[in-house]
N, C-alpha and C positions, 0 to 999 in steps of 0.2 A: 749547794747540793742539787743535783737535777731530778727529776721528778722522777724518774725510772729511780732514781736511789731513795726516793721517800717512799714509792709503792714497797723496794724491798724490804727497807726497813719494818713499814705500817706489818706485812706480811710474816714477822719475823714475831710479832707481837702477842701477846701470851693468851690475850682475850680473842676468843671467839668471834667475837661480832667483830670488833676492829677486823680481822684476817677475808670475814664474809663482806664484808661492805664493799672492800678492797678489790675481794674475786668478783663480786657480780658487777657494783657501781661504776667501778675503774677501769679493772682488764675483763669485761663482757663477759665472765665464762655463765654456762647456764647454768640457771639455776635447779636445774632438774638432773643434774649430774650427780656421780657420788660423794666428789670431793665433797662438794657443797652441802649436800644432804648430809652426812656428817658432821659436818661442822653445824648443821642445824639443833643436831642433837646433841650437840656439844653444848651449845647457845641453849636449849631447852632443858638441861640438866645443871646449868653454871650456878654460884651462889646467887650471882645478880638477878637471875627470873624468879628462883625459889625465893626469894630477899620479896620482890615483887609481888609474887603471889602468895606469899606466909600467910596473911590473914583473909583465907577465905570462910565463912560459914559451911554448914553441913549441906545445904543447897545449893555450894559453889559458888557463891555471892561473895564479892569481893568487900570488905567492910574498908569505910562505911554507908552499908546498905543504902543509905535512903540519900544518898548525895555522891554518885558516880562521879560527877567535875570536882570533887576535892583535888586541890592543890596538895602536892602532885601523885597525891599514892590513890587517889580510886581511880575506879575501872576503866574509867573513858583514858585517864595520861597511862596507867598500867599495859593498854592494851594499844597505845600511839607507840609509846616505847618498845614493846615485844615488836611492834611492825617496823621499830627504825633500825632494830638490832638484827636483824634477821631471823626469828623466830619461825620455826616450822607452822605452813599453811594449813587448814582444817583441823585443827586441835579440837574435837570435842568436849575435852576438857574447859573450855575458855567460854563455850554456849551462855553460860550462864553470865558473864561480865556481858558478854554480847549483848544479851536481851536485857541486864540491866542498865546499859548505856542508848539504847534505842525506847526504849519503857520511858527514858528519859526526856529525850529530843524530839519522839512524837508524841508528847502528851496536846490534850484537846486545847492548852494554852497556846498552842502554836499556831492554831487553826482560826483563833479570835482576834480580829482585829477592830480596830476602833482609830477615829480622828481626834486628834490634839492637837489644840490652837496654842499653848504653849509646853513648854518642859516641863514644868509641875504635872501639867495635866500627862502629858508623857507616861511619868512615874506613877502615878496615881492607877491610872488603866490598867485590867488585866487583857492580856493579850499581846499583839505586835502591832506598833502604831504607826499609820503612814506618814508620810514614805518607807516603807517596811524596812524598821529601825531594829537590828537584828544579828546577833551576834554569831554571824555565819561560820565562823568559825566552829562553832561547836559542831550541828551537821555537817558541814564539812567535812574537820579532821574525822568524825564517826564515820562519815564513808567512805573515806580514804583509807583509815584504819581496817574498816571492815574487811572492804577491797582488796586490801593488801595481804589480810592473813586468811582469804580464805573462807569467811567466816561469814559474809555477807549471803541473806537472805531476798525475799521478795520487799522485806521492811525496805529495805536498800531502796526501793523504787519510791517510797515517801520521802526519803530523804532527798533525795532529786526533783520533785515537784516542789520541794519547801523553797531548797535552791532557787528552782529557777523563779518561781512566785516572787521571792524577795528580793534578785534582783534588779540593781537600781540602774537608770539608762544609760550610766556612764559606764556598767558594766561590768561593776563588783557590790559590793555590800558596806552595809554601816552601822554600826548600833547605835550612834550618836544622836539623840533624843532631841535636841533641839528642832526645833520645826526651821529653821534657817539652813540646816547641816545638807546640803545637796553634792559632796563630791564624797567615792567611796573608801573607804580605809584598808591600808596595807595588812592592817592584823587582821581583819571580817578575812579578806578578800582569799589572801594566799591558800588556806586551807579550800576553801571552797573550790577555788580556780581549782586543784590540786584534787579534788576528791570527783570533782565532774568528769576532769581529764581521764583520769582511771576509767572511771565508768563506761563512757564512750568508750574507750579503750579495749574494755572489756564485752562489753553489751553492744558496739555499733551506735548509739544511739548520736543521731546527728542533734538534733536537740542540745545537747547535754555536751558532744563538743563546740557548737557554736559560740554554748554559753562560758567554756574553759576561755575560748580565743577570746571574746571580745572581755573578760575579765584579765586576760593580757595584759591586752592594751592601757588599762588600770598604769601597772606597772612599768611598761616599756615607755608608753607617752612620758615618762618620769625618767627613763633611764635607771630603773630600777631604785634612785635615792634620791632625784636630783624636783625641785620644784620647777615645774615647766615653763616656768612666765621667767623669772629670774636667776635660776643655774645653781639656787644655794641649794647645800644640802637638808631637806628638810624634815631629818630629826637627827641628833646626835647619835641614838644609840643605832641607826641604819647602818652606822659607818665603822662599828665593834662589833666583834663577831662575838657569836655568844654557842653555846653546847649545855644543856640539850636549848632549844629556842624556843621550844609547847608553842604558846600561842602569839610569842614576837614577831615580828621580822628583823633582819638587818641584810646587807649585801651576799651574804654567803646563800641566806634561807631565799634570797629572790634568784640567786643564780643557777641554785640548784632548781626552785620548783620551773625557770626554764630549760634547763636542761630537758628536766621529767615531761615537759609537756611539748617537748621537738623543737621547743625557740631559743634556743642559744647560740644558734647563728645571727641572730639578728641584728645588725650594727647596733643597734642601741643597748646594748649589753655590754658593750665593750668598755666604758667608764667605768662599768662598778669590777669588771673585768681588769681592767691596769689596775686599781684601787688595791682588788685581793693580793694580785701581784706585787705591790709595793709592802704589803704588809708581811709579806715569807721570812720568816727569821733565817737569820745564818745556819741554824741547821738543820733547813729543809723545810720545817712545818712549819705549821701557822698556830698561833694563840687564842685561847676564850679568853677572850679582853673584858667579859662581863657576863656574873652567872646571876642568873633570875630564878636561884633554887638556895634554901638555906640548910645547912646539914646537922639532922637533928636521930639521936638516941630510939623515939619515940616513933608512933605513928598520930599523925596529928588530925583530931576527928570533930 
């Protein structure tokens, strides 16, 4: 099936967001248009948001309260989601997941740092220990998400100083505690790459895209999967594609975040590029060959 016949199909599709992804991601239409804007409110009133945001507090606080990074229903994966589905921008409704997912990421822990000569001592420290060992992902997708719906404040600018500060010289991020651990990770790195790009995007800030590009290069020097010295693939699951991905990688999630960041031209994409191609089923699409979500009755707290 050719890809004009999978758009028409995707578009034929009963969910909301599926039909949005489609019109903005695929055939460029704007997103400030009517069609689109309808459909946004379509995507804002569907079961799957209400599903999402059912347990708020009287204060708009998305439960549970005191741990936004719950796996995967508090506010920080709640409001990645609204921003990958197409959810309408500036919701004042949402203010409150906002501020409790930043409340979060800029706490005075972030700000502390301290030396460790081994990985005990690593764990032991409060604070972020150098080489700023630091699960960037989390600022990151927060201000990427931010970014995305709208919703981003001045906090937005702390998040971008944390960025750039933990930046490691090869150019992306790592949380791996070992004091040995000197090269960056594809799960730190992608959200980050991904939420600076924006930014810059948004704000001009040359800073902020120098730091997207040279987090690139993280990925591309790899060919998005590949271990640079020896051509193996280096991890299994890079090479399955997964939906939704929160805080993985694999070939889809690096193809995409160059697309978003203007480098998908780049030869060296073009390996993980044939790779998705050999994976198209006969009719038409592609498969979540591995889900990293387990489907439960409950809200898990």
């Amino acid at each position: 099936m050719s890809l004009e016949r999978v758009c028409q199909s995707l578009l034929r599709s009963k969910e909301p967001p599926v039909q949005w992804k489609v019109r903005v991601h695929v055939l460029g239409e704007d997103p400030r248009s009517k069609r689109i804007r309808d459909l946004g409110r379509q995507i804002r009133r569907s079961p799957r948001v209400r599903a999402l945001l059912a347990h708020r507090d009287l204060r708009g606080r998305l439960r549970p309260v005191g741990n936004p990074y719950s796996k995967w229903q508090g506010a920080h994966w709640v409001l990645a989601t609204l921003a990958d589905i197409g959810y309408p921008r500036a919701d004042r409704s949402l203010f409150a997941l906002r501020d409790q997912v930043l409340e979060r990421w800029l706490r005075d822990v972030y700000y502390q740092e301290f030396d460790a000569k081994t990985e005990a001592e690593a764990y032991r420290g409060a604070g972020v220990p150098r080489r700023y060992r630091r699960c960037a992902s989390q600022q990151g997708n927060a201000l990427y998400f931010l970014t995305t719906l709208g919703l981003a404040d001045e906090r937005s600018d702390a998040l971008v100083e944390r960025l750039l500060h933990w930046q490691w010289p090869d150019g992306g991020w790592n949380c791996d505690k070992r004091p040995s651990a000197d090269t960056s990770s594809f799960w730190e790195s992608r959200h980050a790459m991904l939420g600076l790009a924006l930014y810059a995007e948004q704000t001009k800030d040359p800073r902020a895209r120098d730091a997207a590009m040279r987090a690139a290069e993280v990925f591309l020097s790899r060919q998005l999967f590949l271990e640079r010295h020896s051509g193996r693939v280096m991890n299994p699951e890079f090479v399955r594609l997964h939906y939704p991905l929160y805080h993985g990688y694999d070939i889809l999630g690096g193809l995409k975040a160059m697309a978003e960041i203007g480098r998908i031209d780049d030869p060296r994409c073009e390996k993980a590029l044939d790779l998705l191609e050999e994976k198209q089923l006969p009719g038409g699409g592609w498969a979540a060959e591995r889900r990293l979500y387990a489907v439960s009755s409950s809200v898990k707290t």
